[in-house]
C-alpha positions as CSV (number, residue, x, y, z in Angstrom):
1,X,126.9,-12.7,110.4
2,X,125.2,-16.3,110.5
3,X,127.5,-17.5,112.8
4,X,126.7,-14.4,115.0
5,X,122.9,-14.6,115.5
6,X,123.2,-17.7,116.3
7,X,125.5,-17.2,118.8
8,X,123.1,-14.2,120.3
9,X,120.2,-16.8,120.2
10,X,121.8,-19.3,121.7
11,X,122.7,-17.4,124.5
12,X,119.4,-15.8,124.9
13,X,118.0,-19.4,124.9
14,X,120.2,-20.4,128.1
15,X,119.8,-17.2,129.8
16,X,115.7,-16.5,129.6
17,X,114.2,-19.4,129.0
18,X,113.5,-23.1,130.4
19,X,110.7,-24.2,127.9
20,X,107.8,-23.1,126.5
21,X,105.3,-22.4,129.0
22,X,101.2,-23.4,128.8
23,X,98.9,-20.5,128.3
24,X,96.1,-20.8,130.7
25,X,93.1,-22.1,129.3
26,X,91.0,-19.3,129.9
27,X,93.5,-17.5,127.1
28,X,91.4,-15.3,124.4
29,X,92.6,-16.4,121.6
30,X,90.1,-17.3,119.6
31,X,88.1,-14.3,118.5
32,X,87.1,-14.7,115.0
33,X,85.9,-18.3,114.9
34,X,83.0,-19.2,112.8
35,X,80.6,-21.2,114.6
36,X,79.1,-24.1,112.7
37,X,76.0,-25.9,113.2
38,X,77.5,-29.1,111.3
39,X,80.0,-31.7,112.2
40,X,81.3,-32.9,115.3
41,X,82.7,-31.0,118.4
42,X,85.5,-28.3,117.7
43,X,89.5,-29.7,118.0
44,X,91.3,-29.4,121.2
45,X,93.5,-26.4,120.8
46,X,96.6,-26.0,123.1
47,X,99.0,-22.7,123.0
48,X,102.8,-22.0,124.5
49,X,103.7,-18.5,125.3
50,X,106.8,-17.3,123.3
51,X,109.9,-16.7,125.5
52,X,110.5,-13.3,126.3
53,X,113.1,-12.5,123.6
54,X,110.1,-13.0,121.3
55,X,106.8,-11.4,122.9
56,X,107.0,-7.9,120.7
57,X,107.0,-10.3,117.3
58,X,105.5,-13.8,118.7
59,X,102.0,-13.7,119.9
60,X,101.9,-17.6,120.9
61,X,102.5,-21.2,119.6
62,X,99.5,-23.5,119.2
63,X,98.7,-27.4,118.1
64,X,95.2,-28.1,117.4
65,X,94.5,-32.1,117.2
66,X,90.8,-34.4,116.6
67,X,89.8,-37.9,116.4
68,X,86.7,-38.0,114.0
69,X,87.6,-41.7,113.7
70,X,84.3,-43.4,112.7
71,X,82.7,-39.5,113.0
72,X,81.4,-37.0,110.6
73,X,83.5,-34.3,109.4
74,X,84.0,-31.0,111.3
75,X,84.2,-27.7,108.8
76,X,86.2,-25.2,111.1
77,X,85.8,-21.3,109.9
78,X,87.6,-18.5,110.5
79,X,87.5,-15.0,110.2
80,X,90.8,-13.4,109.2
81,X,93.2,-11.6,111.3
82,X,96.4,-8.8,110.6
83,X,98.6,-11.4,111.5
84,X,101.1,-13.9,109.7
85,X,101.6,-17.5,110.5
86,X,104.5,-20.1,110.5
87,X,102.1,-23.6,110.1
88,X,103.3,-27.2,109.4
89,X,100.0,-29.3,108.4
90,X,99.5,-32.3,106.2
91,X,103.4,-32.7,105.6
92,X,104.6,-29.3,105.1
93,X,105.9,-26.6,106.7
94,X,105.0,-23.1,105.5
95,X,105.1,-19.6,105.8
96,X,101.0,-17.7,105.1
97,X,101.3,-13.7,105.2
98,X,98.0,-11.9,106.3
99,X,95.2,-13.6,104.5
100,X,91.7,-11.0,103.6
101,X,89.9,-14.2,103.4
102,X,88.2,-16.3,105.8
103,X,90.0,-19.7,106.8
104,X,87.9,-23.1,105.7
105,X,90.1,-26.6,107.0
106,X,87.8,-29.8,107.5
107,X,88.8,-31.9,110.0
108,X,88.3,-35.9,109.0
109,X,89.6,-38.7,110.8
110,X,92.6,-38.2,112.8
111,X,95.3,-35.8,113.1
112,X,96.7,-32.5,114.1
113,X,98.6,-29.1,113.3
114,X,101.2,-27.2,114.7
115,X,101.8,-23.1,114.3
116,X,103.1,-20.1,115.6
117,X,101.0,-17.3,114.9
118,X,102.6,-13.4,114.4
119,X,102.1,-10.4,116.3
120,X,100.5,-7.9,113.5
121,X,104.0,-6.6,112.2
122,X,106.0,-9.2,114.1
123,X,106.7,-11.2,110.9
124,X,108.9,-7.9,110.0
125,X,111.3,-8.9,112.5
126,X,112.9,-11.7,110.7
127,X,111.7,-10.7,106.8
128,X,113.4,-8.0,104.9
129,X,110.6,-7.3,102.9
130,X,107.5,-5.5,103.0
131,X,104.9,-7.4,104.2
132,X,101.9,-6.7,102.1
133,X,104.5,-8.7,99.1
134,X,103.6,-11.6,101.6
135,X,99.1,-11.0,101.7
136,X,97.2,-13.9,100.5
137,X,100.3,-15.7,100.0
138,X,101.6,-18.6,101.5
139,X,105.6,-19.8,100.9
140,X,107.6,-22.8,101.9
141,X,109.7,-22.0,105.1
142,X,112.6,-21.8,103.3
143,X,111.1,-19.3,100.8
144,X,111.2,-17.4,103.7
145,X,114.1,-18.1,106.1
146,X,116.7,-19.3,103.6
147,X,118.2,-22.1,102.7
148,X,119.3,-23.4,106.3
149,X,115.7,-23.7,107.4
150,X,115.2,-26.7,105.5
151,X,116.8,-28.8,108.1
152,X,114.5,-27.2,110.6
153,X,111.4,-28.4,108.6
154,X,112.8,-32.1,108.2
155,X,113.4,-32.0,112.2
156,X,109.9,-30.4,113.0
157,X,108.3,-33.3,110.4
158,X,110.1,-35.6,112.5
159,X,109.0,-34.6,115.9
160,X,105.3,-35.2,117.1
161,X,105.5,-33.9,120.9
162,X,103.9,-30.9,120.9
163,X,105.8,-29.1,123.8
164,X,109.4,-30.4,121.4
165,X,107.7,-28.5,118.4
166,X,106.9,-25.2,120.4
167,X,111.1,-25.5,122.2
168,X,112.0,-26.1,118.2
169,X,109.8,-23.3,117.0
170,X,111.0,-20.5,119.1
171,X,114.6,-21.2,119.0
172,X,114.7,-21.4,115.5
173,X,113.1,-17.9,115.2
174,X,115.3,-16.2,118.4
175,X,118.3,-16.9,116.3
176,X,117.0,-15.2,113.2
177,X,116.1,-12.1,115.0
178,X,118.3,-9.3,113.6
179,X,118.1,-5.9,114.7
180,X,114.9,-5.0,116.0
181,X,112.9,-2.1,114.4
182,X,111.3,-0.3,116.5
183,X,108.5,0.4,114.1
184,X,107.5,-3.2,114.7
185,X,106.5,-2.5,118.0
186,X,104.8,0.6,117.1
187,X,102.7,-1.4,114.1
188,X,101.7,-4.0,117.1
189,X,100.6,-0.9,119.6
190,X,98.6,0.9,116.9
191,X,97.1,-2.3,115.8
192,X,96.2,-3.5,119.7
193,X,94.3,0.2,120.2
194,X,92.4,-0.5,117.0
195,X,91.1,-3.8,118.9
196,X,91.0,-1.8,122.4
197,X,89.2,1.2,121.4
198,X,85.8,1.1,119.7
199,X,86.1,4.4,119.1
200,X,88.4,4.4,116.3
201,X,86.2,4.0,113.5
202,X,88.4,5.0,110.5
203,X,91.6,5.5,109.8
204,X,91.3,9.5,110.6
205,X,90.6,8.6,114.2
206,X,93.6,6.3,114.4
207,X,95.8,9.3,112.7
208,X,93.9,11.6,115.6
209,X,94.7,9.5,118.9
210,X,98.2,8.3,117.3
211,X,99.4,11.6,116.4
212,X,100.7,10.3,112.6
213,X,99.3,11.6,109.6
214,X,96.7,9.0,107.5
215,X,99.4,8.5,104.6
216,X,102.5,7.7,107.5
217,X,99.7,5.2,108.7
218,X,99.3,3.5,105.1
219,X,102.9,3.7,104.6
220,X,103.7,1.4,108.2
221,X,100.9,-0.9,107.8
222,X,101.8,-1.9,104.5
223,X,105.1,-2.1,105.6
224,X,104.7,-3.9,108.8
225,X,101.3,-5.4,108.6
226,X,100.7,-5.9,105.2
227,X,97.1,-4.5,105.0
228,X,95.8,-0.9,105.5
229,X,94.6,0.2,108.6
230,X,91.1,0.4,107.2
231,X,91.1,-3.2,106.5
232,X,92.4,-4.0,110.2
233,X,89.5,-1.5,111.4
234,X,86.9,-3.1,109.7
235,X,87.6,-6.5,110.4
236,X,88.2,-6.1,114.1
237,X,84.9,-4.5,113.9
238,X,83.0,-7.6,111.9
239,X,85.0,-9.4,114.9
240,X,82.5,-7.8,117.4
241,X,79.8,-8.2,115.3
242,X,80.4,-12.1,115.2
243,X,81.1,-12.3,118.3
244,X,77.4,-10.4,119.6
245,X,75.9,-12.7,117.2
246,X,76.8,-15.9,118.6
247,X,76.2,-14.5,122.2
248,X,72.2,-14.1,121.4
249,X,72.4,-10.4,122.2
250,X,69.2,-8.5,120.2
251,X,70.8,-6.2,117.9
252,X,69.6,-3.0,116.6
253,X,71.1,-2.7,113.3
254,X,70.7,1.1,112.3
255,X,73.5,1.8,115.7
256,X,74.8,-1.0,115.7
257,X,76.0,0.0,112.2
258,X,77.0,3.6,113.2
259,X,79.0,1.8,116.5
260,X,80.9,-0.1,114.0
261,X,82.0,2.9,111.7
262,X,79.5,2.2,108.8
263,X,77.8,4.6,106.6
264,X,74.7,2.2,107.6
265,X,73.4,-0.9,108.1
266,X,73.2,-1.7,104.6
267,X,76.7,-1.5,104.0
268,X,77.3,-3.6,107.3
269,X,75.4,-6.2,106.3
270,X,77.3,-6.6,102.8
271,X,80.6,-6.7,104.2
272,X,79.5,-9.4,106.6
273,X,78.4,-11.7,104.7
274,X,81.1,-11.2,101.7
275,X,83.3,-12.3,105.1
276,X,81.5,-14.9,106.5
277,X,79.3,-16.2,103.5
278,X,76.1,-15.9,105.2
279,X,74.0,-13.1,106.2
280,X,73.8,-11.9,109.5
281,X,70.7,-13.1,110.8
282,X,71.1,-16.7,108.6
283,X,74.3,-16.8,111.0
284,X,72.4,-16.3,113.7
285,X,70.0,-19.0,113.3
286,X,73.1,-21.1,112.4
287,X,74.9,-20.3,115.4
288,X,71.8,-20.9,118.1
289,X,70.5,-24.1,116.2
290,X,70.3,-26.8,118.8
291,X,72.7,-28.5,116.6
292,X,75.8,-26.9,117.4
């Protein structure tokens, strides 16, 4: 069966696909990020697009890199996501499920990192396991992928051109694609009309305009995403909220609460900060200081 997948991938390789293409740099990818009124300017970031055997599991491939030589430190922050990542960094090559809390890294010196990040439920694709055993975890790749992926992490560790790691990166996953579940591409729709509709406040709403009961919802997502819709609601809603903050926009808290689906602005407020670590307005101030 080994010997078969590979075969398929390789064949898919030579028949779609020429390399991993650039995303434009206009790409939104970056909803979610903390601002910071410390440390030097943000990393370069730089993302492939997966090839199209990939796109229903793969969102993109990225490489981040800074040169703080002789600089102060950079704290980068980010708010979490519903998706699961494939990241070598500092030596290793690992495998993170969804994580509920925010991302801290700081950034001294010189250096860089290399991942592919998930489509929500895309990680399903090549795991036989639920993914909520994979939340706030993170596993060597061969934890993940078997035994046969340690060679893959020695040649990655050995490779520094980015556009090589991105080529080495989706192969290696095309060939351990088995049969696709359709349910994965149904986790990725329902989880793209959470981010495209506002309107879907709770998990009832999402039963309402996806026409599956609230339990069939828990039972996917945990499956496929490996947190509950609620969680993927909320979040996507402290998204916006973050990302109103750091454009300067004059809030008013009481609707902007009952926008975002809370009981009220109290409870908004508390759920922020236990995500960010700050308060909304304190972010705020942080986010317009003249410092950033």
């Amino acid at each position: 069966m080994k010997e078969q997948l590979e075969g398929i991938g390789k064949t898919r390789h030579a028949e779609a696909w020429d390399g991993a293409k650039l995303l434009p740099q206009g790409f939104q990818a970056s909803r979610g990020v903390l601002a910071c009124a410390t440390g030097a300017a943000p990393p370069d970031v730089v993302r492939w697009a997966p090839p199209a055997s990939l796109q229903l599991c793969v969102a993109y491939a990225w490489r981040v890199a800074w040169d703080l030589s002789g600089q102060p430190t950079h704290t980068q922050e980010t708010a979490p996501h519903p998706n699961a990542y494939l990241v070598m960094d500092e030596g290793k090559l690992q495998v993170s499920g969804v994580s509920r809390k925010r991302f801290v890294r700081v950034l001294a010196d010189e250096g860089w990192a290399f991942g592919v990040k998930f489509r929500p439920g895309g990680m399903r694709a090549f795991v036989p396991r639920a993914m909520a055993e994979l939340t706030d975890k993170v596993f060597s790749v061969e934890e993940i992928f078997g035994v046969d992926a340690v060679a893959f992490r020695e040649e990655m560790l050995r490779t520094e051109a980015p556009e090589t790691l991105a080529n080495m990166a989706f192969y290696f996953l095309e060939r351990r694609m088995g049969t696709f579940d359709p349910r994965v591409e149904q986790a990725n729709a329902l989880v793209d009309s959470i981010l495209a509709t506002p309107a879907i406040r709770s998990v009832e709403d999402l039963a309402r305009t996806s026409g599956e009961s609230v339990r069939a919802l828990q039972r996917l997502f945990r499956e496929f995403v490996g947190v509950s819709p609620k969680w993927v609601i909320r979040r996507y809603r402290l998204h916006e909220l973050i990302a109103r903050l750091q454009s300067g926009e004059r809030l008013h808290w009481a609707a902007l609460a009952q926008e975002l689906g809370y009981f009220d602005q109290a409870h908004l407020i508390r759920d922020f900060k236990m995500l960010v670590g700050r308060a909304p307005e304190e972010y705020r101030r942080a986010t317009l200081s003249p410092k950033m």
